[in-house]
PDB file with one MODEL, atoms N, CA, C and O in Angstrom:
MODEL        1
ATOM      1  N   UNK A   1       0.835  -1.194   0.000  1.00  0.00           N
ATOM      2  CA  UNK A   1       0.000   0.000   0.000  1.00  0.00           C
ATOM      3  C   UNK A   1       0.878   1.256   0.000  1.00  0.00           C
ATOM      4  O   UNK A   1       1.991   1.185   0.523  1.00  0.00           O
ATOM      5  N   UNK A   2       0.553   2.137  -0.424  1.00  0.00           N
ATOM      6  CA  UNK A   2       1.204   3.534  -1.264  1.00  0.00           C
ATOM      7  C   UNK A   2       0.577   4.258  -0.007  1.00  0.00           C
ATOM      8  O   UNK A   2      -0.646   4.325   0.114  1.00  0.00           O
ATOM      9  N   UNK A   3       1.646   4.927   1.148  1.00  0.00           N
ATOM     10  CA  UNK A   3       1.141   6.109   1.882  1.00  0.00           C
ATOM     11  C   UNK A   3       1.470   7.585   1.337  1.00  0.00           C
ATOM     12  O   UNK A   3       2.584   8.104   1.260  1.00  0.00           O
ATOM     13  N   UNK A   4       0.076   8.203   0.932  1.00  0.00           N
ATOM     14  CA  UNK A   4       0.293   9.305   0.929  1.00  0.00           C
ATOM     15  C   UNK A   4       0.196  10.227   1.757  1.00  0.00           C
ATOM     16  O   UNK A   4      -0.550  10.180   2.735  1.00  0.00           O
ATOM     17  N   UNK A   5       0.877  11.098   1.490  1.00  0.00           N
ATOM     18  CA  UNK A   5       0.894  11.996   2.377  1.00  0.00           C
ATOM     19  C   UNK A   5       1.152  13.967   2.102  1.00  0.00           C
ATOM     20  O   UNK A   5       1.973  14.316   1.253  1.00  0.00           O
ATOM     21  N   UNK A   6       0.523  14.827   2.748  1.00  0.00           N
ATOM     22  CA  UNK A   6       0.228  16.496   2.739  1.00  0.00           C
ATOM     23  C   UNK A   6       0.946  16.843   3.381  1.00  0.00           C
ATOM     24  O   UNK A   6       1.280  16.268   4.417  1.00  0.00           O
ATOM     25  N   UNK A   7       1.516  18.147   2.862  1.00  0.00           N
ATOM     26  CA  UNK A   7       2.161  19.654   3.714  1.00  0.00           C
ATOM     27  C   UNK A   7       0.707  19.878   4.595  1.00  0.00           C
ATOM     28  O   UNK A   7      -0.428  20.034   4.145  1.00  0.00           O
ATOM     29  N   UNK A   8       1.063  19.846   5.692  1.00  0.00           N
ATOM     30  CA  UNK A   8       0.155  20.565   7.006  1.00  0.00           C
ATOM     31  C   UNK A   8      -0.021  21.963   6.671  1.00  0.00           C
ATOM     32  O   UNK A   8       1.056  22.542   6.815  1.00  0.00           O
ATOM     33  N   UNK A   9      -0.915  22.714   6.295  1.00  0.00           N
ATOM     34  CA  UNK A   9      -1.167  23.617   5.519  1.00  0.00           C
ATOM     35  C   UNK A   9      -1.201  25.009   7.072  1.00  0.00           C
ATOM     36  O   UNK A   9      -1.547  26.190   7.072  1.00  0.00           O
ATOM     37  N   UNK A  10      -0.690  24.138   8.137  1.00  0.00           N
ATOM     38  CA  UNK A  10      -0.390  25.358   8.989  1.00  0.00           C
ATOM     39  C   UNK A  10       0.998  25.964   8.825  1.00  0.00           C
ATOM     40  O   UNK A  10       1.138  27.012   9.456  1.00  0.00           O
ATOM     41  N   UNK A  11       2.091  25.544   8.108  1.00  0.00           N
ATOM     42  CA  UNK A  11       3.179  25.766   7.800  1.00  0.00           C
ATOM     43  C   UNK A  11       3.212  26.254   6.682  1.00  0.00           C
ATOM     44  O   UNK A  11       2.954  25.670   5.630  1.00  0.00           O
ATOM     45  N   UNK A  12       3.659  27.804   6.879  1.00  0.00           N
ATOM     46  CA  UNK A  12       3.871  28.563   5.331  1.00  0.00           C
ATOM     47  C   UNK A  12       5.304  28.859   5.267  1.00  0.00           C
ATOM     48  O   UNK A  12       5.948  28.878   6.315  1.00  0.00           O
ATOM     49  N   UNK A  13       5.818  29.070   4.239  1.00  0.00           N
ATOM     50  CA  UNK A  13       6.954  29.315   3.647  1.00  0.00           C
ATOM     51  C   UNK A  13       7.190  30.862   3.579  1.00  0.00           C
ATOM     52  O   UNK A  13       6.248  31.455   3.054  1.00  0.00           O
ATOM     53  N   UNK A  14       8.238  31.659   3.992  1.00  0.00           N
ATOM     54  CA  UNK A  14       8.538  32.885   4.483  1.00  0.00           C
ATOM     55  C   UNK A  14      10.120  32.799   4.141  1.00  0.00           C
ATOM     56  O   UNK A  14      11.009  31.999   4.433  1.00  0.00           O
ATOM     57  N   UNK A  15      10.050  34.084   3.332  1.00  0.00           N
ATOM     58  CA  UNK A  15      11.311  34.922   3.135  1.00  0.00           C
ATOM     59  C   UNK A  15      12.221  35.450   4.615  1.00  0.00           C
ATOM     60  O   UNK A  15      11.842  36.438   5.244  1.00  0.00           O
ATOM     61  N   UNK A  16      13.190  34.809   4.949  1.00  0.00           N
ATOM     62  CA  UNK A  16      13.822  35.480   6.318  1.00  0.00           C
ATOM     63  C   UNK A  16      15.353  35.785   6.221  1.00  0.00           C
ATOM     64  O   UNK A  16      16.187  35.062   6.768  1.00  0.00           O
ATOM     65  N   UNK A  17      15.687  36.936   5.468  1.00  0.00           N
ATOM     66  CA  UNK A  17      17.181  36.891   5.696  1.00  0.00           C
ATOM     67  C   UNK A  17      17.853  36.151   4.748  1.00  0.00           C
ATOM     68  O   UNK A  17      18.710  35.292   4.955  1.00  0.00           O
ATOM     69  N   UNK A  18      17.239  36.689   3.277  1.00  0.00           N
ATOM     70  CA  UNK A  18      17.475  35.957   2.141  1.00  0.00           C
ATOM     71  C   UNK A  18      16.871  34.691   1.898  1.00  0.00           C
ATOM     72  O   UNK A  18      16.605  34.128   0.837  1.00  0.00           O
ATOM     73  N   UNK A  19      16.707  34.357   3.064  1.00  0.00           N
ATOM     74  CA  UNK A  19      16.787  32.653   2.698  1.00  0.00           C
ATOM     75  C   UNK A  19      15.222  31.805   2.643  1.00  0.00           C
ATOM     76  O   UNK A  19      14.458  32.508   3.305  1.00  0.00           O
ATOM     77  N   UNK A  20      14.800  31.123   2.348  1.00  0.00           N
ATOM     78  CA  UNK A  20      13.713  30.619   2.498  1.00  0.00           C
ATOM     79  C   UNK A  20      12.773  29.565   3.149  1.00  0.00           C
ATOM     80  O   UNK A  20      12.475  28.476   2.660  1.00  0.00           O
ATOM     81  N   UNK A  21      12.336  30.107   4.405  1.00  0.00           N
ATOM     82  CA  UNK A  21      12.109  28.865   5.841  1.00  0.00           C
ATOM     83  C   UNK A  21      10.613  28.359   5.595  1.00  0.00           C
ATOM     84  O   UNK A  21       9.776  28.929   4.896  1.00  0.00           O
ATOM     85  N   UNK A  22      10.470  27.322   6.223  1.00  0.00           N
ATOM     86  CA  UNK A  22       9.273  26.998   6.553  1.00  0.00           C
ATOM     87  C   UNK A  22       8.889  27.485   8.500  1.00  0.00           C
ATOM     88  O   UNK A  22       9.606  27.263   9.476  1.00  0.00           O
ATOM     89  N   UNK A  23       7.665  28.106   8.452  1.00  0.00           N
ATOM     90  CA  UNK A  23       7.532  28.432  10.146  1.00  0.00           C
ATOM     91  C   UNK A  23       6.230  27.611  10.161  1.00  0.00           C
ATOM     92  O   UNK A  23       5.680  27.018   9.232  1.00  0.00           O
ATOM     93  N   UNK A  24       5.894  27.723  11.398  1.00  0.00           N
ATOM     94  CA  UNK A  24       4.582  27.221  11.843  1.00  0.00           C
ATOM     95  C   UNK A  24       3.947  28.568  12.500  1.00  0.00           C
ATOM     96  O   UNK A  24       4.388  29.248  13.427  1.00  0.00           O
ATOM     97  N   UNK A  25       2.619  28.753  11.620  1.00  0.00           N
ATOM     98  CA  UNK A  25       1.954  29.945  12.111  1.00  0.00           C
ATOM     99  C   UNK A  25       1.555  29.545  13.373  1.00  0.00           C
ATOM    100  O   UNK A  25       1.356  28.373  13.691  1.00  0.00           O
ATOM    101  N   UNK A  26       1.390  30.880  14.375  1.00  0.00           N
ATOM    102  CA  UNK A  26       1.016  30.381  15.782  1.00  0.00           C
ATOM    103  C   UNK A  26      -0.046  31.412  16.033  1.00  0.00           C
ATOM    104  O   UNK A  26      -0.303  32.280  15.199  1.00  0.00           O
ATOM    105  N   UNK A  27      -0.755  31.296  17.366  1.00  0.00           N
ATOM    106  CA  UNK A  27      -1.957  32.110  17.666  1.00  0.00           C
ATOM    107  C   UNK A  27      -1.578  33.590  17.168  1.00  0.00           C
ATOM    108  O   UNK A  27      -2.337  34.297  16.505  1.00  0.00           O
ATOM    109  N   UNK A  28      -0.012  34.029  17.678  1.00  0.00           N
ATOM    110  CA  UNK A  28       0.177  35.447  17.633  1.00  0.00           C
ATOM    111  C   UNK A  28       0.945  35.783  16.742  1.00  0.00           C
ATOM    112  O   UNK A  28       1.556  36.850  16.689  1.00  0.00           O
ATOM    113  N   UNK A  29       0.990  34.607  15.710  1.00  0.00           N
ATOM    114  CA  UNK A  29       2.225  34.863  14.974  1.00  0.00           C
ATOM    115  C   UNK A  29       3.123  33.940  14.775  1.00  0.00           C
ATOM    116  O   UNK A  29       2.924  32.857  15.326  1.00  0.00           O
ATOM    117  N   UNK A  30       4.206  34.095  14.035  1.00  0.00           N
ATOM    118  CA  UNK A  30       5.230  32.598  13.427  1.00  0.00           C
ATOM    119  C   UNK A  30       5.743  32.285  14.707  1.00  0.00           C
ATOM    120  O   UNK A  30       6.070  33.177  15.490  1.00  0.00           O
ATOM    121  N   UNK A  31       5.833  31.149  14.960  1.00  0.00           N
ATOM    122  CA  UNK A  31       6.522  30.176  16.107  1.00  0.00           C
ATOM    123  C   UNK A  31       8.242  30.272  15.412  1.00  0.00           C
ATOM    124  O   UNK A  31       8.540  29.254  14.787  1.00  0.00           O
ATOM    125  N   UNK A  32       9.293  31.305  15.462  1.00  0.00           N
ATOM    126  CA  UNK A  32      10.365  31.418  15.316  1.00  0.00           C
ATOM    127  C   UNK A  32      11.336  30.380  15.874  1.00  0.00           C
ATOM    128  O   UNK A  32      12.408  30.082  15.346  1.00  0.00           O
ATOM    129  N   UNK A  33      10.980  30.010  16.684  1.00  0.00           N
ATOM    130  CA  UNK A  33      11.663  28.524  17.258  1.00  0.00           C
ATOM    131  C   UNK A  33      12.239  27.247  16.680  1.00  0.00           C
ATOM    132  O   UNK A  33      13.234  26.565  16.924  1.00  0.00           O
ATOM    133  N   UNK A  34      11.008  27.171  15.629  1.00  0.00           N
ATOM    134  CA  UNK A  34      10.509  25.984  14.853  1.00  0.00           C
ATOM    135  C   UNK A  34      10.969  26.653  12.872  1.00  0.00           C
ATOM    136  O   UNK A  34      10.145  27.100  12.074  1.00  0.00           O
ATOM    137  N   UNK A  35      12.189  26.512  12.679  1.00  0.00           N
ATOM    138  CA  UNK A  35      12.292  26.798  11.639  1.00  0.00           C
ATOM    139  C   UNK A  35      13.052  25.259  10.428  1.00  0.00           C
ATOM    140  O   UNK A  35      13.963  24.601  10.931  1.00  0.00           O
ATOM    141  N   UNK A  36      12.755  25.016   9.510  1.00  0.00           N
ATOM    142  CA  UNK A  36      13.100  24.369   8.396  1.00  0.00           C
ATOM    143  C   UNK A  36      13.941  25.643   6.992  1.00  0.00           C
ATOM    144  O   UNK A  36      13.227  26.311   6.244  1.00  0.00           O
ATOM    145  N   UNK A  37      14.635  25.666   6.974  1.00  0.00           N
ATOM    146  CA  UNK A  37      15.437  26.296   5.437  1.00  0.00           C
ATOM    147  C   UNK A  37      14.975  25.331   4.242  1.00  0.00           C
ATOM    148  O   UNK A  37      14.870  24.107   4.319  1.00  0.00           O
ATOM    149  N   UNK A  38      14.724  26.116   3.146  1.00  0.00           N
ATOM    150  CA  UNK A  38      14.715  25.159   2.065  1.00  0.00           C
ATOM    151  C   UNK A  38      15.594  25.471   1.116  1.00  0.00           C
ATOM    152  O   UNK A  38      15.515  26.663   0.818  1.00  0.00           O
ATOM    153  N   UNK A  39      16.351  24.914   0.556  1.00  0.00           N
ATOM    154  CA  UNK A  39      17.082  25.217  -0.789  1.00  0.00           C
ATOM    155  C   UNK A  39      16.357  24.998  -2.097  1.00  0.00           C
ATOM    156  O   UNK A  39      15.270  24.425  -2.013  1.00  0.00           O
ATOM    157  N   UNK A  40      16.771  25.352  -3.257  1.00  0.00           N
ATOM    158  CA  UNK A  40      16.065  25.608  -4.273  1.00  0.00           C
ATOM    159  C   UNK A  40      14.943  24.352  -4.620  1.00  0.00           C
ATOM    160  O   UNK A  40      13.734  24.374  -4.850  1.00  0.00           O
ATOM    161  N   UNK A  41      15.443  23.806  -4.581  1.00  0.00           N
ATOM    162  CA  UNK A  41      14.921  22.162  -4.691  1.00  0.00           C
ATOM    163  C   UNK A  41      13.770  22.032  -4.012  1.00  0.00           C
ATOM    164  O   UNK A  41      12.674  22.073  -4.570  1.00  0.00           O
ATOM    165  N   UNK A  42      13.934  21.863  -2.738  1.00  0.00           N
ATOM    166  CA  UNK A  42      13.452  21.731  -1.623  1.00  0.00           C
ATOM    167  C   UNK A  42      11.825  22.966  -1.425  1.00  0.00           C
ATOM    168  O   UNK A  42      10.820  22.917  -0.716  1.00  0.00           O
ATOM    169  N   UNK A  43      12.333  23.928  -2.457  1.00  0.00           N
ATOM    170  CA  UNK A  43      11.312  25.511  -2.378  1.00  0.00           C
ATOM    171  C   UNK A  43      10.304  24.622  -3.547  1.00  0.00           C
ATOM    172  O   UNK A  43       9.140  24.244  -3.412  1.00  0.00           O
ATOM    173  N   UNK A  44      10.852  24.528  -4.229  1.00  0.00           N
ATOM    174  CA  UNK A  44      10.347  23.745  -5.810  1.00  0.00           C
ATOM    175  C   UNK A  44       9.068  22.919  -5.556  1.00  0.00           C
ATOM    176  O   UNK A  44       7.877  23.003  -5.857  1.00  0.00           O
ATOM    177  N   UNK A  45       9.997  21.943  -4.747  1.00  0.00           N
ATOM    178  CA  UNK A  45       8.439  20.340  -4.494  1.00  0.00           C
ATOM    179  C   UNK A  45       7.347  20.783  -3.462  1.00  0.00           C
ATOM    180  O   UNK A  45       6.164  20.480  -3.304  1.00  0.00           O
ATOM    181  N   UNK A  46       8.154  21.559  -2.873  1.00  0.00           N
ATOM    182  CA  UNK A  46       6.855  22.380  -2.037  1.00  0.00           C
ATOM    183  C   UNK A  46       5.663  23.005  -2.390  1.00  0.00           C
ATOM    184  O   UNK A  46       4.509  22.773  -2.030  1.00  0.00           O
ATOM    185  N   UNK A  47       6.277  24.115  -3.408  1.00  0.00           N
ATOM    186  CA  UNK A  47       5.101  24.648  -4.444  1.00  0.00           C
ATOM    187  C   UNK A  47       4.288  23.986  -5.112  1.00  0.00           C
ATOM    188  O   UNK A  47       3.125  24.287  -5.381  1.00  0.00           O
ATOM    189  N   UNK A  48       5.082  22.728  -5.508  1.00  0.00           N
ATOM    190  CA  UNK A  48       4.500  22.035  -6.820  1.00  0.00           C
ATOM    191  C   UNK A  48       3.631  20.954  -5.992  1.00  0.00           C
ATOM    192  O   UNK A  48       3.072  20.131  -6.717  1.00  0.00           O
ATOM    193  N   UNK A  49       3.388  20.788  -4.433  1.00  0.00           N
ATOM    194  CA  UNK A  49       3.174  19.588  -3.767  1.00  0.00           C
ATOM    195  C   UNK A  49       2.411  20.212  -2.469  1.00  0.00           C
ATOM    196  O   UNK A  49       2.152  19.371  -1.609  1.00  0.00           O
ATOM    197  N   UNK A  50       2.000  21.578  -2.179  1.00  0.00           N
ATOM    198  CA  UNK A  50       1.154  21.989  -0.874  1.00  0.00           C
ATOM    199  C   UNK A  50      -0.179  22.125  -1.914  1.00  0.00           C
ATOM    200  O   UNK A  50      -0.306  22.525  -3.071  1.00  0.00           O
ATOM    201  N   UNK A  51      -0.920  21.689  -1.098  1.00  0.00           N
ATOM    202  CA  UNK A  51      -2.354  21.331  -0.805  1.00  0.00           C
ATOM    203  C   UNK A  51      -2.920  20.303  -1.993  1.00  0.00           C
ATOM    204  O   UNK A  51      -3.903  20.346  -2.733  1.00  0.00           O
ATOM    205  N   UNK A  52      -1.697  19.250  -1.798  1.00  0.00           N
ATOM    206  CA  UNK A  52      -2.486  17.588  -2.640  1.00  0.00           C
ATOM    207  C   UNK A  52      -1.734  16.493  -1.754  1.00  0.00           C
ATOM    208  O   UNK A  52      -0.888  16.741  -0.895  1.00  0.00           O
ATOM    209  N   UNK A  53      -2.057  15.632  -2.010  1.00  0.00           N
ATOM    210  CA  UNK A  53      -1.864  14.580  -1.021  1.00  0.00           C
ATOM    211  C   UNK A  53      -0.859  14.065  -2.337  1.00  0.00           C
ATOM    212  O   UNK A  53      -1.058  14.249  -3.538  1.00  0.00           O
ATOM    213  N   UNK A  54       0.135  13.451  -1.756  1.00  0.00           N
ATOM    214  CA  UNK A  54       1.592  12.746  -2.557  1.00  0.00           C
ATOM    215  C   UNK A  54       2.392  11.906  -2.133  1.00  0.00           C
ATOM    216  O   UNK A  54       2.527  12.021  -0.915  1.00  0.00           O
ATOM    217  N   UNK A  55       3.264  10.745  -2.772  1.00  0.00           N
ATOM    218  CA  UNK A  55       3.993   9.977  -2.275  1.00  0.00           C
ATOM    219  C   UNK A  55       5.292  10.193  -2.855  1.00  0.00           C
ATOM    220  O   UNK A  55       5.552  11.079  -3.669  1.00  0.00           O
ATOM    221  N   UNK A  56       6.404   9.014  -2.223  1.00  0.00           N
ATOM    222  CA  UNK A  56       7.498   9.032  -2.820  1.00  0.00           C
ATOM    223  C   UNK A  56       7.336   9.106  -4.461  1.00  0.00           C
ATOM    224  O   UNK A  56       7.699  10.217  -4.849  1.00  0.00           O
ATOM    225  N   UNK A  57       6.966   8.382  -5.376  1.00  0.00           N
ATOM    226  CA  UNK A  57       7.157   8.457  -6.682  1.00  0.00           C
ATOM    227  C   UNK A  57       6.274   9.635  -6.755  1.00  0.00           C
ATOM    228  O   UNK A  57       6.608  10.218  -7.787  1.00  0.00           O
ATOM    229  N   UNK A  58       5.779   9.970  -6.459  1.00  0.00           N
ATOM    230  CA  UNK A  58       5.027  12.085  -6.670  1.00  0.00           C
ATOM    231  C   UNK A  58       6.393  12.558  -7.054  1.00  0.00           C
ATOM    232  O   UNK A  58       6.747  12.889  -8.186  1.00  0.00           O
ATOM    233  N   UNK A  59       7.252  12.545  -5.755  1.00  0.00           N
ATOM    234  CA  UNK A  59       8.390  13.291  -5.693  1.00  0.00           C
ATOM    235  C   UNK A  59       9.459  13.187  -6.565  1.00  0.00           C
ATOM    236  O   UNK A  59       9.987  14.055  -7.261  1.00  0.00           O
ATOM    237  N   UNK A  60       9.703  12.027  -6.439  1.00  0.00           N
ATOM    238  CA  UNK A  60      10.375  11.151  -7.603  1.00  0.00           C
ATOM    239  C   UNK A  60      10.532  11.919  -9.035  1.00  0.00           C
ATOM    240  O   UNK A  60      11.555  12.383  -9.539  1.00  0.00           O
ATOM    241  N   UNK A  61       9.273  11.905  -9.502  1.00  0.00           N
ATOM    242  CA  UNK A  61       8.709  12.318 -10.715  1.00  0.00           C
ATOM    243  C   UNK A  61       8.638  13.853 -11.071  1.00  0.00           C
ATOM    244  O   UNK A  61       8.571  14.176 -12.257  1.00  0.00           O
ATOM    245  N   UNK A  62       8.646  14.490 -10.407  1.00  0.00           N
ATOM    246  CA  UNK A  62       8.811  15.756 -10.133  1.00  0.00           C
ATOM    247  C   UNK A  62      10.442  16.424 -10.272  1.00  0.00           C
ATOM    248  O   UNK A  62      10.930  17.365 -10.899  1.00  0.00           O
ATOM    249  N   UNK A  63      10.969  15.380  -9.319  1.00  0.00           N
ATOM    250  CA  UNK A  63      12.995  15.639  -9.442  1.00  0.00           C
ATOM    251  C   UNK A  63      13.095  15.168 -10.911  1.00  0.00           C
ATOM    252  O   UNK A  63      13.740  16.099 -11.393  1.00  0.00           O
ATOM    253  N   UNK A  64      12.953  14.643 -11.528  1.00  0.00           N
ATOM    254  CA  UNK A  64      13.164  13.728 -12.617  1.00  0.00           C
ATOM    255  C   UNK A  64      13.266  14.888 -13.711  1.00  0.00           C
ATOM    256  O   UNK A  64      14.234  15.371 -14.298  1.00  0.00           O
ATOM    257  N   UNK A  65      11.787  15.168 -13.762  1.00  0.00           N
ATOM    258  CA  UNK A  65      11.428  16.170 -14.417  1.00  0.00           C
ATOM    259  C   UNK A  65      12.114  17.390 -14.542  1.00  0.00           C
ATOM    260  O   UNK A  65      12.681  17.652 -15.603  1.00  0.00           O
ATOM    261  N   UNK A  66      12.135  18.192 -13.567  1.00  0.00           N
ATOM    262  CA  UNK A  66      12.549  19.456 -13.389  1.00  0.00           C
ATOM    263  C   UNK A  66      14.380  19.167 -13.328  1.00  0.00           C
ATOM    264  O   UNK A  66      14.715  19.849 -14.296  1.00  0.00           O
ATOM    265  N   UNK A  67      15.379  18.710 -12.898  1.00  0.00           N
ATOM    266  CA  UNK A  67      16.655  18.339 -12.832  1.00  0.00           C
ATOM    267  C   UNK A  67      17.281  17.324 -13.979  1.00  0.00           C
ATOM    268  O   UNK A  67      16.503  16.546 -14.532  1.00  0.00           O
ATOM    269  N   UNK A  68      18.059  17.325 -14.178  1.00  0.00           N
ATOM    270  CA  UNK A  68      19.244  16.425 -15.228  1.00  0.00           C
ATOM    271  C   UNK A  68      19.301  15.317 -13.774  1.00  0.00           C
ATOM    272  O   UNK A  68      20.476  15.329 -13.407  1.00  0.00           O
ATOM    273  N   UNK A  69      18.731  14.682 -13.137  1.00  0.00           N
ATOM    274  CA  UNK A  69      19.152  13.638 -12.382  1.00  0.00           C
ATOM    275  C   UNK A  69      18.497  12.355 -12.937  1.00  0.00           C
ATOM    276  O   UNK A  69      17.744  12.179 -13.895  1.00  0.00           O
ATOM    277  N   UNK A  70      19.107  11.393 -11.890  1.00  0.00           N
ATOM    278  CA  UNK A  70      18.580   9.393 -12.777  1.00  0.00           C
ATOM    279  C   UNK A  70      17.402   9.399 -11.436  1.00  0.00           C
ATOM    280  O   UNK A  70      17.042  10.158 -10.535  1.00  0.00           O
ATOM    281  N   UNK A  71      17.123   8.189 -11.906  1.00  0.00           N
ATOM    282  CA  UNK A  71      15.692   8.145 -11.026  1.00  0.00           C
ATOM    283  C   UNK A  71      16.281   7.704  -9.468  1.00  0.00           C
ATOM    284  O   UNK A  71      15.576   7.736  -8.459  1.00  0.00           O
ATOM    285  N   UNK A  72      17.395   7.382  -9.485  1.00  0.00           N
ATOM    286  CA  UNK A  72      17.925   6.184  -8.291  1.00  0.00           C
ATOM    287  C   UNK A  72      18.356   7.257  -7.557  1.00  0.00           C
ATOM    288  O   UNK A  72      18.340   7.114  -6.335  1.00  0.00           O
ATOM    289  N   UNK A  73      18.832   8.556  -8.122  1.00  0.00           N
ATOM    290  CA  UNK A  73      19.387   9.672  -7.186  1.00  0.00           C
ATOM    291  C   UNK A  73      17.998  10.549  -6.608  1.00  0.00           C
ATOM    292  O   UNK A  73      17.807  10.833  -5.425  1.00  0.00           O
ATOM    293  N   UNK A  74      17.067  10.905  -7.794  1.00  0.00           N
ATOM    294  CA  UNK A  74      15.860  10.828  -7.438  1.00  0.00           C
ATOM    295  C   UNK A  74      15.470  10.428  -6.359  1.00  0.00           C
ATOM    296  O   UNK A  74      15.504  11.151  -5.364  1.00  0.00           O
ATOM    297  N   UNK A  75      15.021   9.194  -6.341  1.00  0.00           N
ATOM    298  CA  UNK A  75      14.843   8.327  -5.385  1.00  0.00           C
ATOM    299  C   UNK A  75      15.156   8.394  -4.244  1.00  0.00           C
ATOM    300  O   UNK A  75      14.513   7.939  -3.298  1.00  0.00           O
ATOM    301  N   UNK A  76      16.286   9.028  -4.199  1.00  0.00           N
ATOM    302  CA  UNK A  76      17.464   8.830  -2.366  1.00  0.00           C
ATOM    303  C   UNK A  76      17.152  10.306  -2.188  1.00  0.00           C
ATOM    304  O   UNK A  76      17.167  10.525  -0.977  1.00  0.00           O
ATOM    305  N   UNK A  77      16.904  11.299  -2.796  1.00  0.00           N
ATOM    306  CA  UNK A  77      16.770  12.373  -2.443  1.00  0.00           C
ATOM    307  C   UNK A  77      15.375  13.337  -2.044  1.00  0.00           C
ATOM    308  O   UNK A  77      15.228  14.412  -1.462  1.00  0.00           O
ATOM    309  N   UNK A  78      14.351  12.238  -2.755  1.00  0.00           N
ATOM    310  CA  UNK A  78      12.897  12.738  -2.545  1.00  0.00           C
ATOM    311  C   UNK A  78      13.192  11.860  -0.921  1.00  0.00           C
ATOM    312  O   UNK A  78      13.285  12.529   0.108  1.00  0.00           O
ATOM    313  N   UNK A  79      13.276  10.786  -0.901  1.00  0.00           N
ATOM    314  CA  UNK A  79      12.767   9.819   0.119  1.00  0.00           C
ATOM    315  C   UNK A  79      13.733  10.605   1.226  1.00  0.00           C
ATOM    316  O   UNK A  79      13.223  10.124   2.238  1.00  0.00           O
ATOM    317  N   UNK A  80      14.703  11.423   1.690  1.00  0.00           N
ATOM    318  CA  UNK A  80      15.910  12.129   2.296  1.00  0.00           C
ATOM    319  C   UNK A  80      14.870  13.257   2.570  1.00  0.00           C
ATOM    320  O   UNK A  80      14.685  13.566   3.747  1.00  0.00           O
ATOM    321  N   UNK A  81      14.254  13.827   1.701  1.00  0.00           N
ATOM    322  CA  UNK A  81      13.551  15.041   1.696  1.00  0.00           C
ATOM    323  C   UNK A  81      12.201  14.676   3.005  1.00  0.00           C
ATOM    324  O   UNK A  81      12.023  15.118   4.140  1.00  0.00           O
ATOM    325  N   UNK A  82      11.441  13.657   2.143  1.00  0.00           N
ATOM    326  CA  UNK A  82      10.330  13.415   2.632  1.00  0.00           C
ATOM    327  C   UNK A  82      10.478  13.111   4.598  1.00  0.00           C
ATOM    328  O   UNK A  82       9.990  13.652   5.590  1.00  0.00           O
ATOM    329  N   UNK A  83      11.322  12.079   4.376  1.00  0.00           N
ATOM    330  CA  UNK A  83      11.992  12.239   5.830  1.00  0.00           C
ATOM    331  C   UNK A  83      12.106  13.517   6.231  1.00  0.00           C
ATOM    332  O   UNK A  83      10.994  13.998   6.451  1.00  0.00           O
ATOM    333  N   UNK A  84      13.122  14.373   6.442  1.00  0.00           N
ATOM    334  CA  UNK A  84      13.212  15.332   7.056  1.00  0.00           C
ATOM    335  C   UNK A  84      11.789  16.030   7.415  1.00  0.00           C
ATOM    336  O   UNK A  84      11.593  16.356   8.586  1.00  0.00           O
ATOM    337  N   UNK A  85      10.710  16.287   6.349  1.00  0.00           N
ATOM    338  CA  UNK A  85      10.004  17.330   6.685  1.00  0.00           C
ATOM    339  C   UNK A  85       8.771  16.270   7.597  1.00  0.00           C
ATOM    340  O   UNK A  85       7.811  16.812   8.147  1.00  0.00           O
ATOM    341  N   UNK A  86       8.983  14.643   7.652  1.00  0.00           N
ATOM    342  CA  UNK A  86       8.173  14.518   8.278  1.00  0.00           C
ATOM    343  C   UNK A  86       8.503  14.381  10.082  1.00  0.00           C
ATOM    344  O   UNK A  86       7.799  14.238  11.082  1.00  0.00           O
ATOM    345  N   UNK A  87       9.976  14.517   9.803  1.00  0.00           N
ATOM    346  CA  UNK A  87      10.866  14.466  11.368  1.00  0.00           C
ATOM    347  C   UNK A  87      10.449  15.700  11.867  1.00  0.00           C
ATOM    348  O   UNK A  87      10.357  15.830  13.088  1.00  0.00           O
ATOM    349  N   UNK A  88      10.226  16.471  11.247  1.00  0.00           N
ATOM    350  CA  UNK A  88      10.110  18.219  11.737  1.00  0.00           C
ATOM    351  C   UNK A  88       8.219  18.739  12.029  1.00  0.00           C
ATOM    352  O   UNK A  88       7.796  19.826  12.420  1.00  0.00           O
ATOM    353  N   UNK A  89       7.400  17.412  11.633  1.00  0.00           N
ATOM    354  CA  UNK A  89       6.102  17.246  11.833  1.00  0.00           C
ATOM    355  C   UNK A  89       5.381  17.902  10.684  1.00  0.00           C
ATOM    356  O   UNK A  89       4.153  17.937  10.767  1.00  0.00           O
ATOM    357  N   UNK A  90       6.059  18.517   9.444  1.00  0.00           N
ATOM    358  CA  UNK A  90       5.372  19.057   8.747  1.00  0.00           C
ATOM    359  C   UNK A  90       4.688  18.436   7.989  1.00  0.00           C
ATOM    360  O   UNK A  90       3.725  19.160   7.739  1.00  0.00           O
ATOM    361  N   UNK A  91       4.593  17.415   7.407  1.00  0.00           N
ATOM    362  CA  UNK A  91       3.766  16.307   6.918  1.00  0.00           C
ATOM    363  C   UNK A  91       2.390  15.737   7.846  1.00  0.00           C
ATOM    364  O   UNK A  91       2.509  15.369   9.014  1.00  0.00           O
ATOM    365  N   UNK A  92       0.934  15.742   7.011  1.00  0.00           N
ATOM    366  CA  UNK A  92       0.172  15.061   7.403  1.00  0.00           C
ATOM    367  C   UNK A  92       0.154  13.785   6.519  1.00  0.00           C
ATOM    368  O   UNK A  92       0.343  13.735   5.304  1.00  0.00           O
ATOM    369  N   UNK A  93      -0.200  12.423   7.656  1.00  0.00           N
ATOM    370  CA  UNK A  93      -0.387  11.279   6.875  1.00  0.00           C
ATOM    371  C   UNK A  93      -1.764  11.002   6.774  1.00  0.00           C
ATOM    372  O   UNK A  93      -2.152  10.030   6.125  1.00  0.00           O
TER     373      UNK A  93
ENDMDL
END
C-alpha cells in the first residue's frame, strides 16, 4: 500500500534573511523557534506539492522532471527530503 501523504497547511513558507524557511503559524504569529530552510529544490516540491496529497514516486517524478538527475538519485533524495520534513512534523499522513 502507497502512503500518501500532505504539507500541514499550517506551515507557510517565508522569506527570512534571504533565505527561504518553513515556520509554523502560531496564535500570535510565526513560532520562530521551529524553523526548516529550504534550498532551491526543496522551495520547488513544495510549491509544486502543498495542498495535494503525494507519495514518494510524486516526488520522484517531479525531481526527474525538473533536474538532469537518474531516477535512483531521485529516489534517495525525494525519500531524504520526505523524511526530514516529516521528522520536523510538517507532513500530514
Amino acid at each position: 500500500m502507497i502512503r500518501k501523504m500532505k504539507i500541514d497547511p499550517k506551515y507557510k513558507v517565508r522569506e527570512l534573511a534571504g533565505e527561504h524557511v518553513v515556520v509554523v503559524q502560531g496564535a500570535y504569529g510565526a513560532d520562530m523557534t521551529r524553523l526548516v530552510a529550504l534550498n532551491e529544490s526543496s522551495r520547488y516540491l513544495w510549491e509544486k506539492l502543498r495542498g495535494r496529497e503525494f507519495d514518494l514516486d510524486d516526488v520522484v517524478s517531479l525531481l526527474v522532471e525538473r533536474y538532469e538527475v537518474d531516477e535512483a538519485t531521485a529516489r534517495r533524495d525525494a525519500g531524504a527530503w520526505m523524511s526530514r520534513l516529516a521528522e520536523c512534523g510538517v507532513l500530514e499522513q
